[in-house]
py3Dmol code that shows the C-alpha trace and the ligand (Angstrom):
import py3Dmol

protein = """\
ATOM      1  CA  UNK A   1      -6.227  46.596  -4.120  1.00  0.00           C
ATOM      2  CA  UNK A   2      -5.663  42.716  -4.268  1.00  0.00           C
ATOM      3  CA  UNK A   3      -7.109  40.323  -1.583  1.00  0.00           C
ATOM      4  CA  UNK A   4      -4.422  40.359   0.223  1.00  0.00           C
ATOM      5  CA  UNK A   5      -4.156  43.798   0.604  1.00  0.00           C
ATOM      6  CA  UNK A   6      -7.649  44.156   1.741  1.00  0.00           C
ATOM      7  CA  UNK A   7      -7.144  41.601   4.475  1.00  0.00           C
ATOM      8  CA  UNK A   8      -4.041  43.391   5.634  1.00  0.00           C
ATOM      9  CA  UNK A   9      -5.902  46.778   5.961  1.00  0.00           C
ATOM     10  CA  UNK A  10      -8.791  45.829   7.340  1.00  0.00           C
ATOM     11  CA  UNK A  11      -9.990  42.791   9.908  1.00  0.00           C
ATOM     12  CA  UNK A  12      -6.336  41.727   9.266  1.00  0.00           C
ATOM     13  CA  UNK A  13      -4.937  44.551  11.436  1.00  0.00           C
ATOM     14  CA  UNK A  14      -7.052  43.184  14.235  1.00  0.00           C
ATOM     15  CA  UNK A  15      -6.398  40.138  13.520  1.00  0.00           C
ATOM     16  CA  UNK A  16      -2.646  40.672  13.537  1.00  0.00           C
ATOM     17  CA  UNK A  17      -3.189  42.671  16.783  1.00  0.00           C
ATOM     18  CA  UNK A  18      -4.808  39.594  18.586  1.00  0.00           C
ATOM     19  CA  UNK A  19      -2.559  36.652  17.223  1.00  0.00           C
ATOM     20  CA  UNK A  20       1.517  36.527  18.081  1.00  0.00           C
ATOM     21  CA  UNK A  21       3.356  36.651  14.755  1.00  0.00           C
ATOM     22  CA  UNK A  22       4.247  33.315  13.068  1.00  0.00           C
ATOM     23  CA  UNK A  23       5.729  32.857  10.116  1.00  0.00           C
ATOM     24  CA  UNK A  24       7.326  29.551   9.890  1.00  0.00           C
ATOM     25  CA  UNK A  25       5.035  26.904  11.516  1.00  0.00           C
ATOM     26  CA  UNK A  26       7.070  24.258  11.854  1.00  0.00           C
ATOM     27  CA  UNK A  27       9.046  25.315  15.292  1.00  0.00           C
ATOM     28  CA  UNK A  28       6.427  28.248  16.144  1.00  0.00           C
ATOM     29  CA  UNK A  29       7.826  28.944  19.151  1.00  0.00           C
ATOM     30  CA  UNK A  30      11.339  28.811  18.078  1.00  0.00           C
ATOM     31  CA  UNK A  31      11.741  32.067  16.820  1.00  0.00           C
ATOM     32  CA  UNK A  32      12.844  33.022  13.358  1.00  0.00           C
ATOM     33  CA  UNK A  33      16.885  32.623  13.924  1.00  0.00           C
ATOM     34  CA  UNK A  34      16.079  28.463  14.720  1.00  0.00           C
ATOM     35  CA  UNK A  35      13.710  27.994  11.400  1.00  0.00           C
ATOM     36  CA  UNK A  36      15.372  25.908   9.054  1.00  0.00           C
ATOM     37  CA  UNK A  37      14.931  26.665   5.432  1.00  0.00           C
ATOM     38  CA  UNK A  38      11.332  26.453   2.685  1.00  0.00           C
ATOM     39  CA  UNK A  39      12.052  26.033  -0.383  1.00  0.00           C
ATOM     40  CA  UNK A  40       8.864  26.711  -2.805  1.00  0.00           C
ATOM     41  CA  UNK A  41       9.610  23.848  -5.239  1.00  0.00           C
ATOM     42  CA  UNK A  42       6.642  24.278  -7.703  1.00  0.00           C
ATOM     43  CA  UNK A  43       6.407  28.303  -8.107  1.00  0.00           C
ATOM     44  CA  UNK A  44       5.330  30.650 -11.269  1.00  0.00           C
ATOM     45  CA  UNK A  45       4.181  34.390 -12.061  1.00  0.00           C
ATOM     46  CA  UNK A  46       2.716  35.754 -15.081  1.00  0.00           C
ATOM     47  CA  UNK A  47      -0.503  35.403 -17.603  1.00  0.00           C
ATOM     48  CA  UNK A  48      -2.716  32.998 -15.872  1.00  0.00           C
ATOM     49  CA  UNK A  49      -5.302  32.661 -18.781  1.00  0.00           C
ATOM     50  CA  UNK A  50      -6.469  29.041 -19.391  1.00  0.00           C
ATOM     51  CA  UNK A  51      -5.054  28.023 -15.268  1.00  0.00           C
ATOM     52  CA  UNK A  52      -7.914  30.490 -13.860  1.00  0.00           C
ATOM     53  CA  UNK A  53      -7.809  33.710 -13.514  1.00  0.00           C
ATOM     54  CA  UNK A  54      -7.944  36.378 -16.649  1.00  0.00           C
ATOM     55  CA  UNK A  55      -5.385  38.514 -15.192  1.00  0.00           C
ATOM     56  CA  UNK A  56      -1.138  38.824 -15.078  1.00  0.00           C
ATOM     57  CA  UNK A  57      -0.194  38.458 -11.732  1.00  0.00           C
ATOM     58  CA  UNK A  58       3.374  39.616 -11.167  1.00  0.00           C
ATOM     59  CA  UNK A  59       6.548  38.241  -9.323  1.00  0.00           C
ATOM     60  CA  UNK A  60       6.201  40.909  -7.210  1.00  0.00           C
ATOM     61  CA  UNK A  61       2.223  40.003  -5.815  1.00  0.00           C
ATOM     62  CA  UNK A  62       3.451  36.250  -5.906  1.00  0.00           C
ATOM     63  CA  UNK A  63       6.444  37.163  -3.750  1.00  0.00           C
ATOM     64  CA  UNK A  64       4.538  39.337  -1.226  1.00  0.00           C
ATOM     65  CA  UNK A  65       1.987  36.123  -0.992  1.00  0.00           C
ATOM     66  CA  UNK A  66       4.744  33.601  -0.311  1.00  0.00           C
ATOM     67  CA  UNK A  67       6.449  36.259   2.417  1.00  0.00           C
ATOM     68  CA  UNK A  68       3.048  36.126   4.047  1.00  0.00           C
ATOM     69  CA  UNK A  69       3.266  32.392   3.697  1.00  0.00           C
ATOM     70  CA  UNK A  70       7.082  31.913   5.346  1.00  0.00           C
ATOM     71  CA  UNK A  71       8.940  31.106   2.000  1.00  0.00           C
ATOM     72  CA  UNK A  72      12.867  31.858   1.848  1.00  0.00           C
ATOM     73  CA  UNK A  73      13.240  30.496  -2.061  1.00  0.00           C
ATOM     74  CA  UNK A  74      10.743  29.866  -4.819  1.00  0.00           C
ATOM     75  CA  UNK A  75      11.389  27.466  -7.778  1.00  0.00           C
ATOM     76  CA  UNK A  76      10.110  29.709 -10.610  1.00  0.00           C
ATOM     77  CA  UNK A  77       9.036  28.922 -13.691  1.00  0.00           C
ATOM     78  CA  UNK A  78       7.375  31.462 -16.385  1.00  0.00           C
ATOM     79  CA  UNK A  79       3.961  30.964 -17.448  1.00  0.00           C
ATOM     80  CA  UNK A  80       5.317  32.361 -20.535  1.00  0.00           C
ATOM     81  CA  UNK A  81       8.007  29.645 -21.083  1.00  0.00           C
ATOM     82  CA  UNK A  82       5.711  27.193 -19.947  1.00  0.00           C
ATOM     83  CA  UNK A  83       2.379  27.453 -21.470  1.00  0.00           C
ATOM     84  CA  UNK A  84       3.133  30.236 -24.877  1.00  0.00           C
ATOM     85  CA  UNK A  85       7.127  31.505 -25.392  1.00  0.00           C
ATOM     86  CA  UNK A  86       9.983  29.490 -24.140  1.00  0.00           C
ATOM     87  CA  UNK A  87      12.664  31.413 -25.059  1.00  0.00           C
ATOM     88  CA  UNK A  88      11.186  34.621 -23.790  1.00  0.00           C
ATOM     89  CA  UNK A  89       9.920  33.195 -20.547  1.00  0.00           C
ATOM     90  CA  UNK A  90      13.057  31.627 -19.556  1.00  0.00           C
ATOM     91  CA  UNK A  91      15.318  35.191 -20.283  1.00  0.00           C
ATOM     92  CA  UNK A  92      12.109  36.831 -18.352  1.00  0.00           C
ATOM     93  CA  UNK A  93      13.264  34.006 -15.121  1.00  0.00           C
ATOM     94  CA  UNK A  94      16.952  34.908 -15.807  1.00  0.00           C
ATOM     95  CA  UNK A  95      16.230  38.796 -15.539  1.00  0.00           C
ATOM     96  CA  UNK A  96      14.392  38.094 -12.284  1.00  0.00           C
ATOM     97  CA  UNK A  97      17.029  35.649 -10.740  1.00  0.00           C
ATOM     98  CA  UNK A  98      19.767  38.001 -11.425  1.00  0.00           C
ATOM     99  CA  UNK A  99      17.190  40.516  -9.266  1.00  0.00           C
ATOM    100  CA  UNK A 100      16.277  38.390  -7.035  1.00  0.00           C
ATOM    101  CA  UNK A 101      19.415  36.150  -6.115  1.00  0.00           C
ATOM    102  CA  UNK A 102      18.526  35.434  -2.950  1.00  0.00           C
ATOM    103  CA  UNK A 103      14.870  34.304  -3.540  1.00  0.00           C
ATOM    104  CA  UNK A 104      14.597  33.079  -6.884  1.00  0.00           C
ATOM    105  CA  UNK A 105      15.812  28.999  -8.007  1.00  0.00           C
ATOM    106  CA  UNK A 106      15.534  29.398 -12.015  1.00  0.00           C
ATOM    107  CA  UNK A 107      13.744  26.657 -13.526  1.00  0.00           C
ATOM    108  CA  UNK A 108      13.254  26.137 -17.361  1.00  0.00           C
ATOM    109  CA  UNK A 109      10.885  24.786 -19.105  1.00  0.00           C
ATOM    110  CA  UNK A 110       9.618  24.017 -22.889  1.00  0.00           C
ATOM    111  CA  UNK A 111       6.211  24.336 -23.377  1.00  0.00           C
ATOM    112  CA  UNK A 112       5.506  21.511 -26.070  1.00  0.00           C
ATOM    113  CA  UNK A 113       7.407  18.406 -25.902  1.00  0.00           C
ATOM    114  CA  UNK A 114       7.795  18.742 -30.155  1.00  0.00           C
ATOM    115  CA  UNK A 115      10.687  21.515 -30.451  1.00  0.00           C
ATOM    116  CA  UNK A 116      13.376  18.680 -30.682  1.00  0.00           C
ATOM    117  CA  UNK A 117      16.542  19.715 -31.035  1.00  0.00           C
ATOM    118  CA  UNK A 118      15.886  23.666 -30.483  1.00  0.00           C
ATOM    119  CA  UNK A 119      13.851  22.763 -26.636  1.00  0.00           C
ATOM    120  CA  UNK A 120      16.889  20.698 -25.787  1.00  0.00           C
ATOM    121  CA  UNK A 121      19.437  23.326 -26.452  1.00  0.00           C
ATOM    122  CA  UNK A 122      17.065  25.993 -24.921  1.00  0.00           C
ATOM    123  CA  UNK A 123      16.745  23.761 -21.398  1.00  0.00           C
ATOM    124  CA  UNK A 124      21.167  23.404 -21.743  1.00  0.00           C
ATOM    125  CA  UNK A 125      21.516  27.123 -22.166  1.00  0.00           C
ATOM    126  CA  UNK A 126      19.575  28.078 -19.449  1.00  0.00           C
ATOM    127  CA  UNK A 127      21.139  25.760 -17.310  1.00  0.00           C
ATOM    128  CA  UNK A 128      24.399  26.297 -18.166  1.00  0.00           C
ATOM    129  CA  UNK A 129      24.598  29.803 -19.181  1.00  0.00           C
ATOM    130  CA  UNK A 130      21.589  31.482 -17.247  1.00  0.00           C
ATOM    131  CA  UNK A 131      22.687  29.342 -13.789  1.00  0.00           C
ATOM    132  CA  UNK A 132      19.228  27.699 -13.444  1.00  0.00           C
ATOM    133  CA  UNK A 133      18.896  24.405 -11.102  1.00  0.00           C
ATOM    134  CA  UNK A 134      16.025  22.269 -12.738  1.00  0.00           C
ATOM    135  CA  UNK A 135      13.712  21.671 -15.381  1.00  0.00           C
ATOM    136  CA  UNK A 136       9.961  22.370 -15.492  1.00  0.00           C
ATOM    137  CA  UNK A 137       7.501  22.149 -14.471  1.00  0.00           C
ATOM    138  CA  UNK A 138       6.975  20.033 -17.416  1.00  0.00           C
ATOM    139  CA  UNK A 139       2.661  20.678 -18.520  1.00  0.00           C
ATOM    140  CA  UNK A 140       1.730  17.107 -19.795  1.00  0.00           C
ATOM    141  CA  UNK A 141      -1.596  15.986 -20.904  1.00  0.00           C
ATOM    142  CA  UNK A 142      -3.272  12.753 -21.144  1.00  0.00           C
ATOM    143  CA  UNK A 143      -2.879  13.018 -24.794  1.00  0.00           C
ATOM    144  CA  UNK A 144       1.059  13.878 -24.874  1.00  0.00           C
ATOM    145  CA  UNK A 145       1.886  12.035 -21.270  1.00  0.00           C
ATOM    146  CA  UNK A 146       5.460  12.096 -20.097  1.00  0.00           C
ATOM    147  CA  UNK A 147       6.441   8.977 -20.947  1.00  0.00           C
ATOM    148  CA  UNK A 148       6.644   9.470 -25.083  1.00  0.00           C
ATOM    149  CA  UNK A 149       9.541  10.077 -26.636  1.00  0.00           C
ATOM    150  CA  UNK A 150       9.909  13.512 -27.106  1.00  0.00           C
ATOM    151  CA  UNK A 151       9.385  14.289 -23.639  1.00  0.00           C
ATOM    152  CA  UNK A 152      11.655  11.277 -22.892  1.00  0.00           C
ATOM    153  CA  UNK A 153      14.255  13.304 -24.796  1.00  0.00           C
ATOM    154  CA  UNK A 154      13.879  16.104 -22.022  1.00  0.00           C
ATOM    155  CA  UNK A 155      14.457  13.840 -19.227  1.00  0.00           C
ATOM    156  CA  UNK A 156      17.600  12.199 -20.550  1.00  0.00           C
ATOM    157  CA  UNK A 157      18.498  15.665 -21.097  1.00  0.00           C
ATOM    158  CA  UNK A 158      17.960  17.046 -17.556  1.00  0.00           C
ATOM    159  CA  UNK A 159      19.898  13.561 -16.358  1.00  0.00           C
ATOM    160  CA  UNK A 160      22.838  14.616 -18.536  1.00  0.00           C
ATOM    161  CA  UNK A 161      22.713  18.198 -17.150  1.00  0.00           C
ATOM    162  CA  UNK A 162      22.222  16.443 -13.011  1.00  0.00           C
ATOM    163  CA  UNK A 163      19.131  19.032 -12.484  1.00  0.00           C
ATOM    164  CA  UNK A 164      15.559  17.689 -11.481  1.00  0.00           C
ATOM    165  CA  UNK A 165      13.026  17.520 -13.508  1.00  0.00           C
ATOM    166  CA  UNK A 166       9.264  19.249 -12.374  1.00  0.00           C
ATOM    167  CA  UNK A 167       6.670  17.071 -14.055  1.00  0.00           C
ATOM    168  CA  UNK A 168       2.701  17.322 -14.028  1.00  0.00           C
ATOM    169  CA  UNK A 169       1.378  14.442 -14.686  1.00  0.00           C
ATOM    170  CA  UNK A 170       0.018  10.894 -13.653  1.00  0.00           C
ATOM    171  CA  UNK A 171       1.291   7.916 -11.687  1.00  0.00           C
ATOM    172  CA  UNK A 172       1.240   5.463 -14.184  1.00  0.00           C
ATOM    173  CA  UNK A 173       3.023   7.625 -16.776  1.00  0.00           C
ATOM    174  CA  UNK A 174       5.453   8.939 -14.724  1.00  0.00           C
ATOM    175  CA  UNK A 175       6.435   5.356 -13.748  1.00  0.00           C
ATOM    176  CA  UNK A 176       6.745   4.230 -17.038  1.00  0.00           C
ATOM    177  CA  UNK A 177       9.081   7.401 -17.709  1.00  0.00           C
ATOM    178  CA  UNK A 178      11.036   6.638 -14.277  1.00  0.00           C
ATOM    179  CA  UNK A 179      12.131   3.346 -15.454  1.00  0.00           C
ATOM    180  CA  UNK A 180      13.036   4.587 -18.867  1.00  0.00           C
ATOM    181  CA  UNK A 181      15.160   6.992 -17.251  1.00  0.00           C
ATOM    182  CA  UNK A 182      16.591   5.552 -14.117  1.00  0.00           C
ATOM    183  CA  UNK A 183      19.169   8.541 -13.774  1.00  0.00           C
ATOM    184  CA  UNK A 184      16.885  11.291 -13.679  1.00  0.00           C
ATOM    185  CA  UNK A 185      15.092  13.051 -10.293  1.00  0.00           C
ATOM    186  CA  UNK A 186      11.712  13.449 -11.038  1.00  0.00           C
ATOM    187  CA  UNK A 187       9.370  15.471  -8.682  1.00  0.00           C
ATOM    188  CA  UNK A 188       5.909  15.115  -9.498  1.00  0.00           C
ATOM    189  CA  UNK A 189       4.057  17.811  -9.719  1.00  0.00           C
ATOM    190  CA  UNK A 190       0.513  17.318  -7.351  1.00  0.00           C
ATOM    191  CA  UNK A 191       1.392  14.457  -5.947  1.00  0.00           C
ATOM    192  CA  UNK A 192       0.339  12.994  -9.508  1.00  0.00           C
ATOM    193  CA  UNK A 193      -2.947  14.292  -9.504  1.00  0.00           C
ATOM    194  CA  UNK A 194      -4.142  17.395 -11.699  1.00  0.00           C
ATOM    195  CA  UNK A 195      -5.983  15.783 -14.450  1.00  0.00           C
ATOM    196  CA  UNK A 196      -9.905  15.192 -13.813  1.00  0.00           C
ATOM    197  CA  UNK A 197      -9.215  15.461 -10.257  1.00  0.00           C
ATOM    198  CA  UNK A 198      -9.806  11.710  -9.841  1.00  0.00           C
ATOM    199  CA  UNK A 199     -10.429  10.815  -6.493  1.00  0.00           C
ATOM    200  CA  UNK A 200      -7.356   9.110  -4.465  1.00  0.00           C
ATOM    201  CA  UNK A 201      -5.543   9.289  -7.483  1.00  0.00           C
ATOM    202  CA  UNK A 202      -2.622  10.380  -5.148  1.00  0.00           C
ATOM    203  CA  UNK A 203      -2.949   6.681  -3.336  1.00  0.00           C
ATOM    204  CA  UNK A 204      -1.897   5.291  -6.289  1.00  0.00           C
ATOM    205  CA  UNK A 205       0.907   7.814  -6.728  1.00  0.00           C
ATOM    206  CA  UNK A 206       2.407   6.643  -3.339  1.00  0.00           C
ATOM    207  CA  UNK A 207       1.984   3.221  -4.156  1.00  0.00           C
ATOM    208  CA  UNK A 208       4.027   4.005  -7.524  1.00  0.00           C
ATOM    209  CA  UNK A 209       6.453   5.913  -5.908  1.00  0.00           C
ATOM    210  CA  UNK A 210       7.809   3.152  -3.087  1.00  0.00           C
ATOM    211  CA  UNK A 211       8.976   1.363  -6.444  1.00  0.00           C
ATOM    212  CA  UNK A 212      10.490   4.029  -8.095  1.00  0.00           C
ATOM    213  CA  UNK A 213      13.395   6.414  -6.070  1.00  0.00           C
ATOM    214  CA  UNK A 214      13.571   8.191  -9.093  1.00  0.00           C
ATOM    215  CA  UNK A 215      10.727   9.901  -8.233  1.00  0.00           C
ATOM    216  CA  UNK A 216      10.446  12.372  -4.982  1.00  0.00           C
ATOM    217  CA  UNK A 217       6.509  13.835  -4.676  1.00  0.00           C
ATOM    218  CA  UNK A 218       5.828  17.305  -4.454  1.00  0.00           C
ATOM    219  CA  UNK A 219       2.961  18.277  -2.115  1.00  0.00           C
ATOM    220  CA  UNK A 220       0.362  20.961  -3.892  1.00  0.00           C
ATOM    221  CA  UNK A 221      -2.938  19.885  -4.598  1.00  0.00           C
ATOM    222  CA  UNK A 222      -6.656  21.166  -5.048  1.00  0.00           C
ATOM    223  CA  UNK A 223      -8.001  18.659  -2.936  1.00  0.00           C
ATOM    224  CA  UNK A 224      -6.438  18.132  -0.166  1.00  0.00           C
ATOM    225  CA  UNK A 225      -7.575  14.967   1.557  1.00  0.00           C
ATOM    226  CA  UNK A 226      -7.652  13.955   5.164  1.00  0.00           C
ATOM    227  CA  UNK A 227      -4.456  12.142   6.136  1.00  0.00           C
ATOM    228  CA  UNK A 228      -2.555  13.004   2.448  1.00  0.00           C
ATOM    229  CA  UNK A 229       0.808  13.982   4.142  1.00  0.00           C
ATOM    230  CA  UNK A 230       0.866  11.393   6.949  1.00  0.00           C
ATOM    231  CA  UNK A 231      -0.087   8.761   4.829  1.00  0.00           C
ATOM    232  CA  UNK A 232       2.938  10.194   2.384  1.00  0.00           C
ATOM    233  CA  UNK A 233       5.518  10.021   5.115  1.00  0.00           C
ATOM    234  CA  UNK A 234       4.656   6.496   6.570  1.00  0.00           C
ATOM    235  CA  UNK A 235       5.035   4.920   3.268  1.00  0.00           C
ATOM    236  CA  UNK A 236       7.969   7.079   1.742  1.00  0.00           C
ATOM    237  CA  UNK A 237       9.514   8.351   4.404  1.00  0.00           C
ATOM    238  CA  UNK A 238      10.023  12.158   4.721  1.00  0.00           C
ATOM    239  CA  UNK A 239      12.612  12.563   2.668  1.00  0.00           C
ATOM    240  CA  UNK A 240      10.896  11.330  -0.492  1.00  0.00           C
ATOM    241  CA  UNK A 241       8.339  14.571  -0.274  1.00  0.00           C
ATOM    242  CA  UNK A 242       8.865  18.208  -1.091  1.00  0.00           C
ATOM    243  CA  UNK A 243       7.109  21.241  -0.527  1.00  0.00           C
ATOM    244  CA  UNK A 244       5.463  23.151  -3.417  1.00  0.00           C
ATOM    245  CA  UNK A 245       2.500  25.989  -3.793  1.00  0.00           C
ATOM    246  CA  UNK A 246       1.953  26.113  -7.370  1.00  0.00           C
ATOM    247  CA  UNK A 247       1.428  30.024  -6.680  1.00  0.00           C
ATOM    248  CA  UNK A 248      -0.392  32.055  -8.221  1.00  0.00           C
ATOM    249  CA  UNK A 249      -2.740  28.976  -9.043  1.00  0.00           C
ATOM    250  CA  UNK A 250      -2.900  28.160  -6.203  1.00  0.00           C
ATOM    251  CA  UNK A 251      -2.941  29.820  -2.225  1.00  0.00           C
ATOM    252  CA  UNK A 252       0.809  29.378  -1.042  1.00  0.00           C
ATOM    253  CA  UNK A 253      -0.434  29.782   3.208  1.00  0.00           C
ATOM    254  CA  UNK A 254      -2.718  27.067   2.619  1.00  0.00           C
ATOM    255  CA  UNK A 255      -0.015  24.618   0.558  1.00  0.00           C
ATOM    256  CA  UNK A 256       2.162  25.086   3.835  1.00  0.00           C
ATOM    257  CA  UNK A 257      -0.424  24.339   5.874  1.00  0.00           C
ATOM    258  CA  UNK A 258      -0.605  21.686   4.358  1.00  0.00           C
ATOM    259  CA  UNK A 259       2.485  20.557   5.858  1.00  0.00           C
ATOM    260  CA  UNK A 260       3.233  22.604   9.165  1.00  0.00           C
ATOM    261  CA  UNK A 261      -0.604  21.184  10.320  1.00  0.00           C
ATOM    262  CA  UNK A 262      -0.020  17.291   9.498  1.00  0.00           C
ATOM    263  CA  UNK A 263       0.296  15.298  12.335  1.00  0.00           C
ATOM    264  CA  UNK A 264       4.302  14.303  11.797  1.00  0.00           C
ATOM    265  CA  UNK A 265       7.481  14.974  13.580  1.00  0.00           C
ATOM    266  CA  UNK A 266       9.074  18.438  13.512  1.00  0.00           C
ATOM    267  CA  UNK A 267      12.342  16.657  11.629  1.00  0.00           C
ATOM    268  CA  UNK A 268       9.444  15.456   8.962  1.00  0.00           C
ATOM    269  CA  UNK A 269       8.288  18.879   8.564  1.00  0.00           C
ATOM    270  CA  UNK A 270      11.599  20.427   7.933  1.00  0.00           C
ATOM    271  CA  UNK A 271      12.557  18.148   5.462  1.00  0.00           C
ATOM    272  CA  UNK A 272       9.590  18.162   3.475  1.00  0.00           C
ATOM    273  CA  UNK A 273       9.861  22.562   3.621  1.00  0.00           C
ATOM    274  CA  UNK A 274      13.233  22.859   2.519  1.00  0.00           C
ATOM    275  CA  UNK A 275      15.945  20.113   3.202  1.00  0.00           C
ATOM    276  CA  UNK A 276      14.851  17.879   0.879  1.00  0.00           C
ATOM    277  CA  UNK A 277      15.126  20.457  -2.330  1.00  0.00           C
ATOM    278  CA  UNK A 278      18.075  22.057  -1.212  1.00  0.00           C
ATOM    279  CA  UNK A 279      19.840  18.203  -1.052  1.00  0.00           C
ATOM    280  CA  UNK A 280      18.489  17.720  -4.602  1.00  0.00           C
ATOM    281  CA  UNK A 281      19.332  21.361  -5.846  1.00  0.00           C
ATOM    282  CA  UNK A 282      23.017  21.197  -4.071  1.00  0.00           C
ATOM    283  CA  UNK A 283      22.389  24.067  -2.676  1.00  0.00           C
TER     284      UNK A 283
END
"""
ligand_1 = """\
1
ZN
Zn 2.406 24.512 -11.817
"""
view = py3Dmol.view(width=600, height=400)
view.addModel(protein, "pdb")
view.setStyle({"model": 0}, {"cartoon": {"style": "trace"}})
view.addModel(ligand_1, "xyz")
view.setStyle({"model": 1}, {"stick": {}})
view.zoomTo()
view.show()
């Protein structure tokens, strides 16, 4: 029995019993037929080794977390693809699209920025042939940051192909990359932070981002500081933000609290949960 299980059979039933039902947050009183649309932009399943936990965790348990959470689609990307197998990973997302159509946004992803040729032609078949909508999330490192060339390569590619690009990594480098490629959408991963957890790291990735609309900031973190989001929205605007869990690394019902509890208008909340992605992903 996983956590969430236990909650659910246990104090959760009284829980459940004592609290009205709500599921989306941002209109709670609205009822389910007014929500509008949330869109998990930063989503995976599969092996989480090195990220945390020693266990697989499934589509299947990450789905059933972000139903709990009040999430229609989730961007997936495969662990596999990501961090070990690209090929496999990305046929494992196209199986589970074609199973999921109505909940699953194929990404693809490479999972070293050296594969050339054969990573480029593996992020255009997947796009093109498998139907996926965007690229990543792209797992850079201080020592291989986004903005050398072979990861360049990627970005040019996902410009050519008009998907967005999911990037982890820092403000600096990702600004550097921006301006090399002016065409593509990056959303960074974290709000740029994720390595070292520096503190108010993601200050400086607002500051970076006013100068670069290339670059749209996606809203899971590990520390999430007083005033993040609001801060986010006064100085970008709303529609510069989108919604992301990170699941299973991270808890999906806390990443949306994350936005359904920040003190900003409804309209803010809405785009930031869904409106924002599906602009970007045409849907
Ligand atoms: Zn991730």
């Amino acid at each position: 029995m996983n956590r969430r299980r236990f909650l659910t059979s246990s104090a959760g039933v009284l829980a459940s019993a004592l609290v009205p039902p709500v599921r989306d947050g941002v209109s709670a009183s609205a009822g389910q037929s007014r929500r509008s649309i949330v869109i998990d932009a930063h989503a995976h399943y599969g092996y989480l080794g090195g990220f945390g936990q020693q266990r697989d965790i499934s589509f299947e348990e990450c789905l059933e977390a972000a139903d709990q959470a009040g999430i229609d689609k989730l961007c997936l990307c495969s662990i596999e693809a990501l961090a070990f197998e690209m090929t496999e990973g990305n046929k494992a997302i196209h199986r589970l699209m074609k199973q999921y159509p109505d909940r699953i946004i194929g990404f693809a992803t490479v999972p070293s920025p050296y594969f050339g040729k054969k990573g480029l032609d593996e992020l255009q078949r997947a796009i093109e042939v498998y139907g996926m909508k965007g690229i990543g999330e792209l797992e850079t490192t201080p020592a291989y940051p986004i903005d050398i060339p072979h990861w360049i390569a990627v970005l040019k590619k996902a410009a050519a192909l008009r998907v967005p690009v999911l990037v982890h990594g820092s403000p600096s480098t990702c600004a550097r990359a921006a301006e090399q490629v002016p065409d593509v959408t990056i959303l960074l991963a974290h709000l740029g932070t994720g390595f070292g957890l520096a503190v108010g790291e993601w200050l400086d990735t607002i500051e970076m981002a006013k100068s670069h609309p290339n670059v749209y900031l996606e809203t899971c973190t590990s520390i999430t500081a007083y005033g993040q989001i609001e801060m986010a929205v006064q100085e970008l605007g709303s529609g510069r933000l989108v919604f992301g869990t990170d699941i299973p690394l991270l808890d999906p019902s806390v990443m949306k609290a994350k936005i359904t509890g920040a003190d900003i208008p409804s309209e803010a909340k809405e785009n930031i949960l869904g409106k924002n992605m599906a602009r970007l992903l045409k849907l």
